[in-house]
C-alpha positions, 0 to 999 in steps of 0.5 A: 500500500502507498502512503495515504494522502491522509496525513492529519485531520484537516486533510480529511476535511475534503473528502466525501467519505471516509478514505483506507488508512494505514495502520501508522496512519490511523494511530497518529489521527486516533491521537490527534483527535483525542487531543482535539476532542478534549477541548469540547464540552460535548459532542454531535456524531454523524454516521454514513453506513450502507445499513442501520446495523453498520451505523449503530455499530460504528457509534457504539464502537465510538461510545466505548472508545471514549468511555461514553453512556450509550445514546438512545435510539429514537427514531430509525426506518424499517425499510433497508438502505443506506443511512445518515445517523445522527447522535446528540450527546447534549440531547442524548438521543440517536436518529436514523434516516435513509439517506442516498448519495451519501459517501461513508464515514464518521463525522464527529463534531465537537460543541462547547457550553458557548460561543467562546468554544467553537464547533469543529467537525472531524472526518470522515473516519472510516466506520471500523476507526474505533474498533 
């Protein structure tokens, strides 16, 4: 495998979904992301997934990697394809819809108290990025 484009955070700003990752390369965003995770008070998750089951499983992965309570499922559709999840910590609740034309990753944002902490969104990660 080549060196990965992807070599920060920022560089995945661009892409519409989530890029293959080098082993080297995912531990160093694993860590620049908990250090620019540490300075949100909260956090929003937004999940592209083929299925309702590949998106809860990447959020729930997400969940015990930062040693999060569980969210709660709120609203989810019976009919398969792919989906957009989206999670609010501050509201602690998931939703899930059918969304087509969307690539595949995770995206987190980090939110603070108020407008001294501005949002910042991170991803797309590839949904296996914190198993």
């Amino acid at each position: 495998m080549t060196e990965s484009p992807v070599q920060n955070l920022s560089d995945l700003a661009r892409l519409r979904g989530a890029p293959e990752l080098l082993p080297q390369t995912r531990d160093r965003l694993r860590q620049e992301l908990q250090q620019a995770m540490a300075a949100a008070h909260w956090f929003t998750i937004g999940v592209m997934a083929p299925s309702t089951e590949q998106a809860i499983t990447a959020l729930r992965s997400l969940e015990q990697n930062q040693q999060w309570d569980p969210l709660e499922l709120v609203d989810s559709p019976e009919e398969q394809g792919p989906v957009f999840l989206k999670a609010n910590q501050k509201g602690g609740t998931i939703r899930i819809r059918i969304e087509h034309g969307l690539g595949e990753g995770i995206l987190i944002s980090g939110h603070g108290d108020d407008e001294t902490t501005p949002s910042t969104t991170w991803g797309p990660l590839p949904l296996d990025f914190f198993c």
